[in-house]
C-alpha positions in Angstrom: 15.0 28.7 18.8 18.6 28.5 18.5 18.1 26.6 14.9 16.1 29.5 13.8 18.5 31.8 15.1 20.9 30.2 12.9 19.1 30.3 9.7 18.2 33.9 10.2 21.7 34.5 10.9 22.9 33.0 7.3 20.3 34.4 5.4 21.5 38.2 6.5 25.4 37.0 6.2 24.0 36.3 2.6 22.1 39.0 2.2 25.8 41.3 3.6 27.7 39.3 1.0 25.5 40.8 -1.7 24.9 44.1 -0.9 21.2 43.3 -0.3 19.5 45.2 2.8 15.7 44.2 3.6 14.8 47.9 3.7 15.2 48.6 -0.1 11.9 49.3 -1.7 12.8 46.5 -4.2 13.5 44.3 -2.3 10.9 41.5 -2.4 10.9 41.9 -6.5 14.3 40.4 -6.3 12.8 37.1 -4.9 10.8 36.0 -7.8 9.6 32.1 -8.1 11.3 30.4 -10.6 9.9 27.7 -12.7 9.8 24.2 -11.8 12.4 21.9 -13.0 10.7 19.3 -15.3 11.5 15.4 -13.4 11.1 12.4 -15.2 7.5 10.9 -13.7 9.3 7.5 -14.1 11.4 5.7 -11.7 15.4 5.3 -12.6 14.4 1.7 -12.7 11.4 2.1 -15.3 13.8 4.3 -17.5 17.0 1.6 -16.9 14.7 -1.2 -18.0 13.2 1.3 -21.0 17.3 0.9 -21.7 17.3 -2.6 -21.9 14.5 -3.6 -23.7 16.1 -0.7 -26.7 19.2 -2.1 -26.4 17.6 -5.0 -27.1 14.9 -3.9 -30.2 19.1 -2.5 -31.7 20.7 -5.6 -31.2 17.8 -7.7 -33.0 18.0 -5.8 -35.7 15.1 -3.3 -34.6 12.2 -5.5 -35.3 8.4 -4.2 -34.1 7.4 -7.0 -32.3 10.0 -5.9 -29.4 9.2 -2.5 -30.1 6.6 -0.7 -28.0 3.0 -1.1 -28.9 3.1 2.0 -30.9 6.7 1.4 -32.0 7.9 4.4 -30.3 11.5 3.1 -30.4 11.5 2.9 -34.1 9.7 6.8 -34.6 12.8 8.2 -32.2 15.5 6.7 -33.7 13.9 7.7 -37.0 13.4 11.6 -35.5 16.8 11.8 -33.6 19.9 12.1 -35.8 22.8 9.4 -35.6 25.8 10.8 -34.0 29.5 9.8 -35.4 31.0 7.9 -33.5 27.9 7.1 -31.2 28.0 3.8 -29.5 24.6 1.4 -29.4 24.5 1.9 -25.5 24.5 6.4 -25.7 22.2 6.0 -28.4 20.2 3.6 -26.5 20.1 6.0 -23.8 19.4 9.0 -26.5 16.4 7.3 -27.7 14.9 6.6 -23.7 15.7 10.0 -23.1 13.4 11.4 -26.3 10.6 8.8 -25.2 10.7 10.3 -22.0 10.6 13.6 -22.6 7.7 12.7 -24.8 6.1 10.6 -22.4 6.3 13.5 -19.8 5.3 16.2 -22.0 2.1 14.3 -23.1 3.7 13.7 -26.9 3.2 10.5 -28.7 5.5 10.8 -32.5 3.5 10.6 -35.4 3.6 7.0 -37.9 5.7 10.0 -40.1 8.4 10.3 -37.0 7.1 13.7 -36.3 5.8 15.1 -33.1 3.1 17.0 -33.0 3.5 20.8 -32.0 3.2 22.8 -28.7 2.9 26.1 -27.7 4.9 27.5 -25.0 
């Protein structure tokens, strides 16, 4: 109880601080549900190791056999543009990032280095 107490306690300090009072006719329209926040579905280890193993398709020279079975590495870093100044490790990390966006989002790129479109 005294927990609860608490917590109702802050939330009408909060409410005070705002110049919000439960009795306005609005008030529940101000407390709309926001989106969810898109998380990777892949643990920080997966991703790390998706890292690694572009780090290591770069520093070979980018050749497919140590790129993905659908050389995904090699239709990124053909969509993303090279940064100046960018070293192998951000791009590295710039290329993961892409893959997993596309992984989340249900995208494979195309053999032309396009991605296919979506409606919002």
């Amino acid at each position: 109880p005294k927990e609860r107490a608490k917590e109702i306690e802050g939330v009408l300090d909060w409410m005070r601080q705002h110049d919000i009072s439960p009795l306005d006719e609005d008030f529940p329209d101000m407390f709309q549900k926001i989106s969810s926040i898109p998380v990777s579905q892949r643990s920080p280890e997966d991703r790390q190791k998706d890292v690694d193993n572009v780090m290591s398709w770069m520093r070979q020279g980018k050749p497919s056999d140590l790129d993905t079975p659908d050389n995904e590495f090699a239709k990124i870093d053909q969509i993303l543009p090279q940064k100046k100044d960018q070293s192998p490790e951000d791009r590295a990390k710039e290329i993961e990032g892409a893959l997993d966006w596309c992984r989340s989002h249900g995208f494979k790129p195309r053999e032309d280095g396009s991605i296919p479109g979506f409606k919002k």
